[in-house]
C-alpha positions as CSV (number, residue, x, y, z in Angstrom):
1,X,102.0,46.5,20.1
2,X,100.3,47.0,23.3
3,X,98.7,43.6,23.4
4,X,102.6,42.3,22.6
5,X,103.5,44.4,25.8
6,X,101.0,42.9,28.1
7,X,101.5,39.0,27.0
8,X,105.7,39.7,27.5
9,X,105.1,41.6,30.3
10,X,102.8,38.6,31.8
11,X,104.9,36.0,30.7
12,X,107.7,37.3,32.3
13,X,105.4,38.3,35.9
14,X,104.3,34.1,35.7
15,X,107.9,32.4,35.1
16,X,109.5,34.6,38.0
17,X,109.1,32.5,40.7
18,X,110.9,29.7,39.6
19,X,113.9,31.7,39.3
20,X,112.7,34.0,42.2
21,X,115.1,32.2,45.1
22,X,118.5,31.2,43.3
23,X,121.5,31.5,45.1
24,X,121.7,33.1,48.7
25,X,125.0,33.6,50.6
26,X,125.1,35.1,54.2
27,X,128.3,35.9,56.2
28,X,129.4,36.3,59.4
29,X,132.8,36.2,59.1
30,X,135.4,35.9,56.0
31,X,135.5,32.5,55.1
32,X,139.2,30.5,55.1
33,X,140.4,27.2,53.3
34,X,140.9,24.9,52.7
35,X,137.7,23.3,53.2
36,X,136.4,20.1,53.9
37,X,133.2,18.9,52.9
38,X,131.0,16.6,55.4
39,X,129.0,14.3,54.6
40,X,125.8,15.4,52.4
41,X,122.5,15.2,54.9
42,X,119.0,14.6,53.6
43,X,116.6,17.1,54.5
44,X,113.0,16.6,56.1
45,X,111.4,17.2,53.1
46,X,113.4,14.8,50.6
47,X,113.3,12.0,53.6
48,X,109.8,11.9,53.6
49,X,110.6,11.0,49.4
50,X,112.9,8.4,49.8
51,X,110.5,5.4,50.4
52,X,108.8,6.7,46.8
53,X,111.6,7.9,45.0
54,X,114.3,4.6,46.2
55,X,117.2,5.1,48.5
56,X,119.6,4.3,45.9
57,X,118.4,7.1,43.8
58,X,118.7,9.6,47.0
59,X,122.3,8.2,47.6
60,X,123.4,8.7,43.9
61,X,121.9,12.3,44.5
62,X,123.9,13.3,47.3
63,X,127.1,11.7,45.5
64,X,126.5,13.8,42.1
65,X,126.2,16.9,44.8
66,X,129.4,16.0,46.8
67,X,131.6,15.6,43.7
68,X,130.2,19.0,42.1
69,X,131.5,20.7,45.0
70,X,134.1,18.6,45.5
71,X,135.4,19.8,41.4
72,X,134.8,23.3,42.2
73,X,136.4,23.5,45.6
74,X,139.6,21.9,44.2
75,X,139.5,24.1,40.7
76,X,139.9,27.2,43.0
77,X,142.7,25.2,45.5
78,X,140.2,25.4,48.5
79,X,139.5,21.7,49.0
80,X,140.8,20.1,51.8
81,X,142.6,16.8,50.9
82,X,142.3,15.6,54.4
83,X,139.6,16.8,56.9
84,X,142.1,17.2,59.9
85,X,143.9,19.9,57.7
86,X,140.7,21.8,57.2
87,X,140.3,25.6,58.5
88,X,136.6,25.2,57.7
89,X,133.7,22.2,56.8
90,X,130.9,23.1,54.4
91,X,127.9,21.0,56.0
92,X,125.4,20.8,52.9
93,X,121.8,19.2,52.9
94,X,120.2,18.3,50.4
95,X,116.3,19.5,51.2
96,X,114.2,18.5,48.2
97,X,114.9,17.1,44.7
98,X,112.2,16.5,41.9
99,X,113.0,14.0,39.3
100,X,112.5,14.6,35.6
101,X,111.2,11.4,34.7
102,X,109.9,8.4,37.2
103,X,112.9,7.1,39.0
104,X,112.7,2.8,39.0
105,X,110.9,3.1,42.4
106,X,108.2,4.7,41.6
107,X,107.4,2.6,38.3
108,X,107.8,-0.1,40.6
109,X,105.3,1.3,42.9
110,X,103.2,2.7,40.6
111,X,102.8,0.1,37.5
112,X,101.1,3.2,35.5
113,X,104.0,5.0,35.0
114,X,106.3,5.0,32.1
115,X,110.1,6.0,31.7
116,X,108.5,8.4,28.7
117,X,106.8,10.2,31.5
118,X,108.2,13.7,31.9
119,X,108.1,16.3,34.4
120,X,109.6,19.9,35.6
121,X,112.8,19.0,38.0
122,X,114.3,20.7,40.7
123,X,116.2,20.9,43.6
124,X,116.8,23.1,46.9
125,X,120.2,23.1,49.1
126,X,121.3,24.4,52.2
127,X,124.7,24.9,53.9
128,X,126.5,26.1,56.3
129,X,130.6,26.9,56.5
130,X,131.3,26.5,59.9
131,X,135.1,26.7,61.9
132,X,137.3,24.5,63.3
133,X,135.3,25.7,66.8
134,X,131.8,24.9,65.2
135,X,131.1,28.6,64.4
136,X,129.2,29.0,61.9
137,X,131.0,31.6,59.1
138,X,128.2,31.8,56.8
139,X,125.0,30.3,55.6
140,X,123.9,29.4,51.8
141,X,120.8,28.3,49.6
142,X,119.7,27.4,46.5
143,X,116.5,26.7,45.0
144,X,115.6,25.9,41.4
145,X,112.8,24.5,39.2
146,X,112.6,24.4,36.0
147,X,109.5,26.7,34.2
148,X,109.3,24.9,30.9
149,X,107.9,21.4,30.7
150,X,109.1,21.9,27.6
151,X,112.9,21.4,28.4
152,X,112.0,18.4,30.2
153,X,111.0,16.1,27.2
154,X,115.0,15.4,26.6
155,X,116.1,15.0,29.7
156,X,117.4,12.2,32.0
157,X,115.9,10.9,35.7
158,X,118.0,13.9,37.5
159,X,118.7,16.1,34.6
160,X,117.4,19.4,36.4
161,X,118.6,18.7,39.4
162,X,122.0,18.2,38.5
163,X,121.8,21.6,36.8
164,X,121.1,22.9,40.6
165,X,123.9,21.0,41.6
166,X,126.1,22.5,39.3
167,X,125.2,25.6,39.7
168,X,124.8,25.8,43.3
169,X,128.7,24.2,43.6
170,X,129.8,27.4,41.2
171,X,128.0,29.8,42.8
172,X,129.6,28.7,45.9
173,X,132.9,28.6,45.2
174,X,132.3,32.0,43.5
175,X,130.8,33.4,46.6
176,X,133.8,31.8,49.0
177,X,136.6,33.6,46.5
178,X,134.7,36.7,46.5
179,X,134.3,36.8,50.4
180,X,137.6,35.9,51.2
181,X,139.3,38.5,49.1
182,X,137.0,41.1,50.7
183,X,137.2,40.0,54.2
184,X,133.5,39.7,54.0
């Protein structure tokens, strides 16, 4: 039983830190909609990817992120359906993103690599809500890799970072109707 103990207890001490981040949410002020959402910007890290990973890959990413915001924004009535009737613009950027499998680029750059390759994916986001005077109302991030390379054998090019995409947008959306209710 002891033994048992120790492996469950080390097991779970080892897999922590890929679940260690998850979502963050700091505010300055209660947060007001509706909200626009700027364009998605490419972080330092991810940028110094693009060349390797293909631009059209990066561009898809940032589109699947938009519209996951986009759905949950809208579910809760907060999206803005025109930026000039906005109270508020969520400015997200998209920092890093790990692919599942080899996107085209990189088996084009790399003739070693096969689609049947499979990797731990990821993401990390950032944001910030901001006023209509450029004040910034509160800050967000969310970081997630997968532990199990296990998981990965199924999955698509993007599959876990769309996960982080999805569950950064609800986490958002949850935080914003939260904070707004409250006043904080």
């Amino acid at each position: 039983m002891t033994r048992w103990m120790i492996a469950a207890l080390a097991t779970t001490a080892l897999s922590a830190p890929a679940f260690a981040d998850g979502f963050r949410a700091d505010y300055a002020a209660a947060p007001g909609g509706p909200v626009a959402i700027a364009n998605i910007a490419i972080g330092e890290e991810l940028a110094s990817e693009t060349d390797e990973l293909g631009a059209r890959e990066v561009s898809r990413l940032t589109g699947m992120l938009h519209d996951d915001i986009a759905r949950e924004l809208a579910g809760m009535n907060w999206l803005a359906g025109d930026a000039s009737m906005a109270g508020t613009t969520l400015f997200v950027t998209l920092e890093d993103a790990d692919p599942n499998r080899p996107t085209f680029a990189q088996m084009s750059g790399n003739p070693s690599l096969d689609y049947r390759s499979h990797s731990v994916g990821g993401a990390e986001i950032s944001a910030e809500l901001r006023d209509a005077a450029g004040n910034v109302i509160a800050t967000y991030h969310y970081e997630w890799v997968s532990n199990d390379i296990r998981f990965a054998a199924h999955a698509g090019t993007w599959t876990d970072a769309s996960r982080v995409f999805d569950r950064f947008a609800r986490q958002l959306s949850d935080s914003l109707a939260e904070h707004s209710e409250t006043g904080m």
